[in-house]
C-alpha positions in Angstrom: -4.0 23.3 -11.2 -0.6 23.9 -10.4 2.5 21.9 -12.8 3.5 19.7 -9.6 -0.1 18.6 -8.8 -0.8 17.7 -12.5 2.9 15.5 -12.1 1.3 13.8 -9.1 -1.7 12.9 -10.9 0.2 11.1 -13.8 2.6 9.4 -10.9 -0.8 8.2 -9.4 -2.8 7.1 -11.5 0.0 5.1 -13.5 -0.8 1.2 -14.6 0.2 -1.6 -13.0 -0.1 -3.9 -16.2 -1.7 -3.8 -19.9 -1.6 -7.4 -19.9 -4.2 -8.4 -22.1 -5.3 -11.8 -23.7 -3.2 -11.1 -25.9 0.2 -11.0 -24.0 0.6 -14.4 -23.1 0.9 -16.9 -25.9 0.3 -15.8 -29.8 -1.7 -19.1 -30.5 -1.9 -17.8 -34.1 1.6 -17.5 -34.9 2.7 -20.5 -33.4 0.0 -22.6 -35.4 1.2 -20.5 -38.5 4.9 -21.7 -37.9 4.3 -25.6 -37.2 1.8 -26.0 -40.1 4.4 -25.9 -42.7 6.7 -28.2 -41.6 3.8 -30.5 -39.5 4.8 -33.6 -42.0 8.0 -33.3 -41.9 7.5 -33.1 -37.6 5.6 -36.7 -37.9 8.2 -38.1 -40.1 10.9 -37.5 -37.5 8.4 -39.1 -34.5 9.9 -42.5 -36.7 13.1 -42.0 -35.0 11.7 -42.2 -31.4 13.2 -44.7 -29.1 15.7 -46.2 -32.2 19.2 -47.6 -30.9 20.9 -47.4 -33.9 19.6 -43.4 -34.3 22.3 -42.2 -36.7 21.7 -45.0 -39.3 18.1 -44.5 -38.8 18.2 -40.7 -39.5 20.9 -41.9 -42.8 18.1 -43.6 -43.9 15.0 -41.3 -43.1 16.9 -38.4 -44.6 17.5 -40.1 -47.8 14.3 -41.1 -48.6 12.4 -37.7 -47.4 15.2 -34.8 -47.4 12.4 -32.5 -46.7 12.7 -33.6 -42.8 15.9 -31.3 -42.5 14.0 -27.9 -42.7 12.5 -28.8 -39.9 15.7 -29.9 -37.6 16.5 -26.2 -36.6 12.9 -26.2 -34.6 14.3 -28.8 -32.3 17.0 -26.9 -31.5 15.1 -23.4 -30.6 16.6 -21.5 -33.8 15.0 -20.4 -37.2 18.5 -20.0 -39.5 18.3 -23.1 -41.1 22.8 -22.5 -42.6 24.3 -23.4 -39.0 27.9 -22.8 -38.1 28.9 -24.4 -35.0 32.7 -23.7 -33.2 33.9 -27.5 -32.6 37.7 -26.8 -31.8 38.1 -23.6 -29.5 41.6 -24.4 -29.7 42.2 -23.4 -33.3 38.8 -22.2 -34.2 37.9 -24.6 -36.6 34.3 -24.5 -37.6 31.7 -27.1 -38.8 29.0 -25.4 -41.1 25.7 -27.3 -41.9 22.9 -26.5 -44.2 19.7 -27.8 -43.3 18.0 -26.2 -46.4 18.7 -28.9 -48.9 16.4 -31.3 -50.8 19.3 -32.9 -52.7 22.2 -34.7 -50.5 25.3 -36.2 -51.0 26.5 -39.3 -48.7 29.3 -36.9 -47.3 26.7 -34.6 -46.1 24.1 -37.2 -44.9 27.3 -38.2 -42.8 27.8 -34.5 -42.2 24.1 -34.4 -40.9 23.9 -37.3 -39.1 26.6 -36.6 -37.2 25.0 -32.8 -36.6 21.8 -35.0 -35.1 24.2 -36.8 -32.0 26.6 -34.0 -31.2 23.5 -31.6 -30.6 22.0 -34.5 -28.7 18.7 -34.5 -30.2 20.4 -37.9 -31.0 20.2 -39.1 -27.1 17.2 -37.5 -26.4 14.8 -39.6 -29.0 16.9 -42.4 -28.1 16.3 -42.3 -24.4 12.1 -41.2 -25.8 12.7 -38.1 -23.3 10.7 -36.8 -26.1 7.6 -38.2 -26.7 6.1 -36.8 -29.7 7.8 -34.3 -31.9 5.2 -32.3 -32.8 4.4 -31.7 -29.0 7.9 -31.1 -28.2 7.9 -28.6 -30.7 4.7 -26.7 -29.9 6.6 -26.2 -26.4 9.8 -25.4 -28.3 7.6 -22.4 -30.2 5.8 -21.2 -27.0 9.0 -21.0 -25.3 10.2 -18.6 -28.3 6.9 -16.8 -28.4 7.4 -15.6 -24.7 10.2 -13.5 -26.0 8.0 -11.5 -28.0 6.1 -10.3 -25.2 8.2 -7.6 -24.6 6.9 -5.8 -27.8 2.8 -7.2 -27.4 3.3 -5.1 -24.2 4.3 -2.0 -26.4 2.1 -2.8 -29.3 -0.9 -2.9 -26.9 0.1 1.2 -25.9 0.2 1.5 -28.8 -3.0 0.3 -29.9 -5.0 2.2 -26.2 -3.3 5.5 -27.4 -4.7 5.4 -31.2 -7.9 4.7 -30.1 -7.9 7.6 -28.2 -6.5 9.6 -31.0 -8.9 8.3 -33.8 -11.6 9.4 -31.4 -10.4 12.8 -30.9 -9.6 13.2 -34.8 -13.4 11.7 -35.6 -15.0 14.4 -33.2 -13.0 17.4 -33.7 -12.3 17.0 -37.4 -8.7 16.2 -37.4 -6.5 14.2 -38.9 -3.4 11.9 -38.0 -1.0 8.9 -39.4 0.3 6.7 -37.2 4.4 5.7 -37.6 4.8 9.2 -39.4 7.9 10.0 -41.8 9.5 13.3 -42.9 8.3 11.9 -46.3 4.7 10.8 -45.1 3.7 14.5 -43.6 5.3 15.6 -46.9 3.0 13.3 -49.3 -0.4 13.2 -46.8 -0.3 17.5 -45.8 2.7 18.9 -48.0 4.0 19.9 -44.4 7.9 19.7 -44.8 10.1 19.3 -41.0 13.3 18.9 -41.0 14.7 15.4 -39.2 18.1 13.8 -39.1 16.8 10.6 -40.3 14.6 11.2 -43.0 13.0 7.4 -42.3 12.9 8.0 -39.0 9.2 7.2 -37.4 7.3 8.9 -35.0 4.4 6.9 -33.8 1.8 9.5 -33.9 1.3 12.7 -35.7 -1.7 14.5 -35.1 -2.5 17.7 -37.7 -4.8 20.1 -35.7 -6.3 23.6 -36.7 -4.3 25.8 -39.2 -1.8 23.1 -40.2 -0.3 22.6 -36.5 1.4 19.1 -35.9 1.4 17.3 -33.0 4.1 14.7 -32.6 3.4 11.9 -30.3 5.8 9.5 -28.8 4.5 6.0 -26.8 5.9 3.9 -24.5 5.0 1.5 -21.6 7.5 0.6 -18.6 6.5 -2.2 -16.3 9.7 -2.3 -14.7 12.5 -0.2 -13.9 16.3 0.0 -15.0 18.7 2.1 -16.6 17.1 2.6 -19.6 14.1 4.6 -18.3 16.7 7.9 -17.4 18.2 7.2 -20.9 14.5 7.5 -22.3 13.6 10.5 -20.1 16.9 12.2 -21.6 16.3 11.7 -25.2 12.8 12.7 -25.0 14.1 16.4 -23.6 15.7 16.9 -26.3 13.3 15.6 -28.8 10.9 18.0 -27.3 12.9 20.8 -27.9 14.5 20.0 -31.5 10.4 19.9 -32.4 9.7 23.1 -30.5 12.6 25.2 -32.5 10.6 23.8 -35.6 6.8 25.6 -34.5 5.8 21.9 -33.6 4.4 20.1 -30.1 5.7 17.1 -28.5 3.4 15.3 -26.6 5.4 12.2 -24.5 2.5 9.4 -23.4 4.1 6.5 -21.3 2.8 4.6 -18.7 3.6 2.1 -16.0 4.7 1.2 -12.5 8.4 1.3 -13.7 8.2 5.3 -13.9 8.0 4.9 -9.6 11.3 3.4 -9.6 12.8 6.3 -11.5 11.1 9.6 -11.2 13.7 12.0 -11.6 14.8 12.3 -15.1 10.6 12.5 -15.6 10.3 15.3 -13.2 13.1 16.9 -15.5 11.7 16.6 -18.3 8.2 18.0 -17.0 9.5 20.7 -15.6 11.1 22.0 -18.7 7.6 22.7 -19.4 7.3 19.6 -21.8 3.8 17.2 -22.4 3.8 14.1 -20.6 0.6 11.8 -20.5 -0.5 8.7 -19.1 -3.5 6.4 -20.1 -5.3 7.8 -17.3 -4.9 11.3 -18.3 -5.9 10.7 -22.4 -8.9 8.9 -20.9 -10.2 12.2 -19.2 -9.4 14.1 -22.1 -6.1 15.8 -21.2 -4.9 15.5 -25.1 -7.7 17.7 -26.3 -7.4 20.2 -24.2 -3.6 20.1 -25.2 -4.4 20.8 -28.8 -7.2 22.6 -28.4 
Protein backbone atom coordinates (compact mmCIF):
# COMPACT_ATOMS: atom_id res chain seq x y z
CA UNK A 1 0.00 0.00 0.00
CA UNK A 2 1.47 3.01 -1.18
CA UNK A 3 2.04 6.29 1.59
CA UNK A 4 -0.75 8.44 -0.31
CA UNK A 5 -3.40 5.69 -0.27
CA UNK A 6 -2.80 4.86 3.49
CA UNK A 7 -3.26 9.19 3.88
CA UNK A 8 -6.60 8.65 2.03
CA UNK A 9 -7.71 6.03 4.30
CA UNK A 10 -7.14 8.12 7.51
CA UNK A 11 -8.86 11.35 5.51
CA UNK A 12 -11.84 8.82 4.97
CA UNK A 13 -12.54 7.16 7.46
CA UNK A 14 -12.19 10.23 9.98
CA UNK A 15 -15.13 10.85 12.80
CA UNK A 16 -17.80 13.02 12.53
CA UNK A 17 -18.32 13.22 16.43
CA UNK A 18 -17.24 11.33 19.81
CA UNK A 19 -20.14 12.71 21.36
CA UNK A 20 -21.01 10.49 24.00
CA UNK A 21 -23.53 10.56 27.03
CA UNK A 22 -21.13 11.94 28.54
CA UNK A 23 -20.55 15.24 26.61
CA UNK A 24 -23.55 17.08 27.28
CA UNK A 25 -24.20 17.91 30.83
CA UNK A 26 -21.79 16.47 33.90
CA UNK A 27 -24.99 15.85 36.13
CA UNK A 28 -22.43 14.69 38.80
CA UNK A 29 -20.50 17.78 39.09
CA UNK A 30 -23.11 20.03 39.04
CA UNK A 31 -25.05 18.10 41.96
CA UNK A 32 -21.43 18.07 43.67
CA UNK A 33 -21.28 22.04 43.45
CA UNK A 34 -24.94 22.99 44.60
CA UNK A 35 -24.95 20.51 47.55
CA UNK A 36 -22.79 22.58 49.59
CA UNK A 37 -24.22 25.62 49.49
CA UNK A 38 -28.16 24.08 48.92
CA UNK A 39 -29.18 25.87 52.48
CA UNK A 40 -27.70 28.77 51.99
CA UNK A 41 -29.61 28.73 48.13
CA UNK A 42 -33.14 28.25 50.16
CA UNK A 43 -32.30 30.96 52.57
CA UNK A 44 -31.93 33.51 49.79
CA UNK A 45 -35.48 32.17 47.93
CA UNK A 46 -36.70 34.52 51.36
CA UNK A 47 -35.83 37.48 49.42
CA UNK A 48 -38.11 36.74 46.34
CA UNK A 49 -40.49 39.32 45.37
CA UNK A 50 -39.43 41.78 48.65
CA UNK A 51 -39.74 45.73 47.79
CA UNK A 52 -37.64 46.89 50.29
CA UNK A 53 -34.68 44.10 48.93
CA UNK A 54 -31.65 45.87 50.39
CA UNK A 55 -33.01 46.06 53.99
CA UNK A 56 -34.24 42.59 53.61
CA UNK A 57 -30.81 41.21 52.46
CA UNK A 58 -29.26 43.75 55.78
CA UNK A 59 -31.26 41.63 57.72
CA UNK A 60 -30.90 38.00 56.15
CA UNK A 61 -27.16 38.47 56.09
CA UNK A 62 -26.90 39.30 59.62
CA UNK A 63 -28.60 36.69 60.95
CA UNK A 64 -27.11 33.82 58.58
CA UNK A 65 -23.73 35.22 57.00
CA UNK A 66 -23.26 31.88 55.62
CA UNK A 67 -25.69 33.07 52.53
CA UNK A 68 -22.74 35.22 51.10
CA UNK A 69 -20.66 32.16 49.89
CA UNK A 70 -23.21 31.42 47.85
CA UNK A 71 -23.88 35.03 46.10
CA UNK A 72 -21.00 34.47 43.51
CA UNK A 73 -23.30 31.42 41.91
CA UNK A 74 -25.83 33.91 40.99
CA UNK A 75 -23.60 35.82 39.23
CA UNK A 76 -21.90 32.85 36.94
CA UNK A 77 -18.34 33.11 38.85
CA UNK A 78 -16.64 30.84 41.48
CA UNK A 79 -13.93 33.63 43.09
CA UNK A 80 -15.78 34.49 45.94
CA UNK A 81 -12.96 38.19 46.69
CA UNK A 82 -14.70 40.32 43.78
CA UNK A 83 -13.14 43.52 42.46
CA UNK A 84 -15.44 45.42 40.40
CA UNK A 85 -14.16 48.81 38.18
CA UNK A 86 -17.03 51.47 39.32
CA UNK A 87 -15.34 54.71 37.94
CA UNK A 88 -13.60 54.17 34.48
CA UNK A 89 -12.78 57.69 34.72
CA UNK A 90 -10.17 57.43 37.42
CA UNK A 91 -10.08 53.77 37.95
CA UNK A 92 -11.40 53.52 41.29
CA UNK A 93 -12.27 50.07 42.39
CA UNK A 94 -14.81 48.55 44.73
CA UNK A 95 -13.53 45.18 46.22
CA UNK A 96 -15.96 42.69 48.01
CA UNK A 97 -15.41 39.56 49.92
CA UNK A 98 -18.07 37.20 49.97
CA UNK A 99 -16.07 34.65 52.10
CA UNK A 100 -16.90 36.11 55.47
CA UNK A 101 -18.88 34.63 58.41
CA UNK A 102 -18.24 37.69 60.64
CA UNK A 103 -19.54 41.32 59.24
CA UNK A 104 -19.37 44.63 60.15
CA UNK A 105 -22.34 47.21 59.43
CA UNK A 106 -19.99 49.00 56.88
CA UNK A 107 -19.68 45.89 55.01
CA UNK A 108 -23.29 44.60 55.30
CA UNK A 109 -23.85 48.20 53.61
CA UNK A 110 -20.84 47.32 51.35
CA UNK A 111 -22.75 44.01 50.47
CA UNK A 112 -25.96 45.13 50.16
CA UNK A 113 -25.18 47.61 48.00
CA UNK A 114 -23.04 44.84 45.88
CA UNK A 115 -26.66 42.88 45.68
CA UNK A 116 -28.56 46.13 43.62
CA UNK A 117 -25.77 47.35 41.52
CA UNK A 118 -25.25 43.68 40.01
CA UNK A 119 -29.03 43.58 39.75
CA UNK A 120 -29.65 40.37 41.33
CA UNK A 121 -31.47 43.12 43.49
CA UNK A 122 -34.14 43.88 40.59
CA UNK A 123 -34.37 40.56 39.41
CA UNK A 124 -35.80 38.81 42.87
CA UNK A 125 -37.70 41.94 43.13
CA UNK A 126 -39.47 41.81 39.83
CA UNK A 127 -39.57 37.32 40.89
CA UNK A 128 -37.90 37.07 37.26
CA UNK A 129 -36.46 34.40 39.36
CA UNK A 130 -38.49 32.05 40.66
CA UNK A 131 -36.65 29.76 42.88
CA UNK A 132 -33.00 30.14 43.55
CA UNK A 133 -31.96 26.87 43.60
CA UNK A 134 -33.45 26.34 40.02
CA UNK A 135 -32.05 29.40 38.77
CA UNK A 136 -28.88 28.22 39.89
CA UNK A 137 -28.91 24.67 38.58
CA UNK A 138 -29.36 26.58 35.06
CA UNK A 139 -26.63 29.01 36.18
CA UNK A 140 -24.14 25.63 36.69
CA UNK A 141 -25.31 23.93 33.41
CA UNK A 142 -24.64 26.95 31.63
CA UNK A 143 -20.90 26.83 33.14
CA UNK A 144 -20.70 23.04 32.60
CA UNK A 145 -21.19 23.51 28.72
CA UNK A 146 -17.81 25.21 28.81
CA UNK A 147 -16.17 22.14 29.79
CA UNK A 148 -17.12 20.30 26.90
CA UNK A 149 -14.44 21.26 25.01
CA UNK A 150 -12.08 18.97 27.10
CA UNK A 151 -14.98 15.87 27.70
CA UNK A 152 -14.47 15.91 23.88
CA UNK A 153 -10.62 15.33 24.36
CA UNK A 154 -10.87 13.31 27.50
CA UNK A 155 -13.16 10.90 25.58
CA UNK A 156 -9.91 10.40 22.79
CA UNK A 157 -8.35 9.97 25.21
CA UNK A 158 -10.02 7.38 26.96
CA UNK A 159 -10.92 5.26 23.01
CA UNK A 160 -7.03 5.43 22.45
CA UNK A 161 -5.97 3.74 25.94
CA UNK A 162 -8.32 1.25 25.47
CA UNK A 163 -6.75 0.36 22.50
CA UNK A 164 -3.38 0.54 23.98
CA UNK A 165 -4.20 -1.51 27.24
CA UNK A 166 -5.32 -4.10 24.82
CA UNK A 167 -2.40 -4.26 22.76
CA UNK A 168 -0.06 -4.13 25.96
CA UNK A 169 -2.35 -7.19 27.60
CA UNK A 170 -1.82 -9.32 24.36
CA UNK A 171 1.57 -8.73 23.30
CA UNK A 172 3.14 -8.29 26.80
CA UNK A 173 3.85 -4.72 26.87
CA UNK A 174 3.75 -2.11 28.95
CA UNK A 175 2.78 1.66 28.99
CA UNK A 176 1.87 4.86 31.36
CA UNK A 177 -0.39 7.17 30.39
CA UNK A 178 0.57 11.25 30.84
CA UNK A 179 4.38 10.07 30.89
CA UNK A 180 7.28 12.32 32.39
CA UNK A 181 11.03 12.41 31.78
CA UNK A 182 10.96 11.46 35.56
CA UNK A 183 8.15 8.74 35.20
CA UNK A 184 10.06 6.61 32.30
CA UNK A 185 12.98 7.21 34.64
CA UNK A 186 11.36 5.68 37.97
CA UNK A 187 8.86 2.94 36.02
CA UNK A 188 11.93 1.48 33.24
CA UNK A 189 15.21 3.43 34.30
CA UNK A 190 14.90 4.72 30.63
CA UNK A 191 16.47 8.35 30.72
CA UNK A 192 15.32 10.95 27.40
CA UNK A 193 16.23 13.98 27.31
CA UNK A 194 13.14 16.82 27.20
CA UNK A 195 13.19 20.60 27.62
CA UNK A 196 10.59 20.47 30.18
CA UNK A 197 11.35 17.88 32.54
CA UNK A 198 7.37 17.93 33.69
CA UNK A 199 6.37 18.05 30.45
CA UNK A 200 3.55 15.11 29.72
CA UNK A 201 3.15 12.99 26.92
CA UNK A 202 -0.08 11.24 26.92
CA UNK A 203 1.03 7.85 26.01
CA UNK A 204 4.23 5.97 26.28
CA UNK A 205 4.20 2.61 25.08
CA UNK A 206 7.62 0.38 26.02
CA UNK A 207 7.84 -2.38 23.33
CA UNK A 208 10.50 -5.25 22.78
CA UNK A 209 14.15 -4.50 23.85
CA UNK A 210 13.35 -1.35 25.79
CA UNK A 211 11.99 0.61 22.63
CA UNK A 212 9.51 3.61 23.49
CA UNK A 213 6.81 4.66 21.79
CA UNK A 214 5.50 8.14 22.38
CA UNK A 215 2.02 8.84 21.68
CA UNK A 216 0.33 12.17 21.21
CA UNK A 217 -3.86 12.45 21.15
CA UNK A 218 -6.03 14.82 19.89
CA UNK A 219 -9.62 15.22 18.41
CA UNK A 220 -10.67 18.27 15.98
CA UNK A 221 -14.34 18.60 15.32
CA UNK A 222 -13.93 21.84 13.71
CA UNK A 223 -11.48 23.68 11.86
CA UNK A 224 -9.34 26.94 12.51
CA UNK A 225 -6.00 28.16 12.83
CA UNK A 226 -4.86 26.21 15.31
CA UNK A 227 -4.99 22.81 13.49
CA UNK A 228 -1.74 24.12 11.09
CA UNK A 229 -0.14 25.26 14.35
CA UNK A 230 -0.77 21.60 15.78
CA UNK A 231 0.38 19.96 12.43
CA UNK A 232 3.67 22.10 12.79
CA UNK A 233 4.60 21.37 16.25
CA UNK A 234 3.98 17.79 15.90
CA UNK A 235 6.84 17.76 12.97
CA UNK A 236 9.02 18.71 14.96
CA UNK A 237 8.24 16.74 17.95
CA UNK A 238 8.52 13.82 15.68
CA UNK A 239 11.85 14.47 14.82
CA UNK A 240 13.38 15.85 18.31
CA UNK A 241 12.09 11.97 19.39
CA UNK A 242 13.59 10.37 16.38
CA UNK A 243 17.30 11.97 16.98
CA UNK A 244 16.80 10.31 20.51
CA UNK A 245 16.25 6.26 18.94
CA UNK A 246 12.50 6.83 19.94
CA UNK A 247 8.91 6.74 17.69
CA UNK A 248 6.37 9.23 17.58
CA UNK A 249 3.12 8.03 16.84
CA UNK A 250 0.49 11.29 16.24
CA UNK A 251 -3.40 9.73 16.69
CA UNK A 252 -6.07 12.57 16.04
CA UNK A 253 -9.23 12.41 14.64
CA UNK A 254 -12.19 14.41 13.30
CA UNK A 255 -13.96 16.21 10.57
CA UNK A 256 -11.97 19.35 11.35
CA UNK A 257 -8.65 17.70 9.67
CA UNK A 258 -10.92 18.13 6.06
CA UNK A 259 -10.89 21.73 6.46
CA UNK A 260 -7.15 21.79 6.76
CA UNK A 261 -5.29 19.04 5.12
CA UNK A 262 -2.10 20.50 4.24
CA UNK A 263 0.05 20.95 7.16
CA UNK A 264 -1.18 16.98 7.75
CA UNK A 265 -0.08 15.94 4.46
CA UNK A 266 3.30 17.61 5.59
CA UNK A 267 3.77 16.06 8.29
CA UNK A 268 2.94 12.51 6.69
CA UNK A 269 5.03 12.85 4.13
CA UNK A 270 8.04 13.44 6.26
CA UNK A 271 7.54 9.94 6.79
CA UNK A 272 6.04 10.56 10.32
CA UNK A 273 3.00 8.17 12.14
CA UNK A 274 -0.35 9.50 11.96
CA UNK A 275 -3.44 7.49 13.18
CA UNK A 276 -7.02 7.75 13.36
CA UNK A 277 -9.62 5.80 15.49
CA UNK A 278 -10.38 3.96 12.53
CA UNK A 279 -6.98 2.81 11.79
CA UNK A 280 -6.08 1.69 15.78
CA UNK A 281 -9.38 -0.19 15.47
CA UNK A 282 -7.92 -2.48 12.55
CA UNK A 283 -4.79 -2.80 14.22
CA UNK A 284 -2.48 -0.29 12.45
CA UNK A 285 -0.58 0.46 16.01
CA UNK A 286 0.61 -3.12 16.25
CA UNK A 287 1.85 -3.45 13.31
CA UNK A 288 3.66 -0.12 13.86
CA UNK A 289 5.56 -1.48 16.83
CA UNK A 290 5.74 -4.75 15.87
Amino acid sequence: MTIDSLFNIFINTLKNTLKTWDYYVNWDRIVKNIEPIEKELNLLNSLIGKTNIKEEFIRLMKEYPNILKAIPILLAIREDKIEVLIDVRNFIYERYNLNKTEITNKETKQLSDFIINSGLGEMLTNRKIKSIVDYVLGVEVGMDTNARKNRGGTIMENIVEMHIADLCNTMGYDYIKQGTKNKIKEKWNIDIVIEESERSIDFVIKGKSNKLYFIEVNFYGGGGSKLKATAGEYRKMAEYWKKQGFVFIWITDGKGWKTTVKPLKEYYDDGNFLLNISMLSNGYLKDIIE
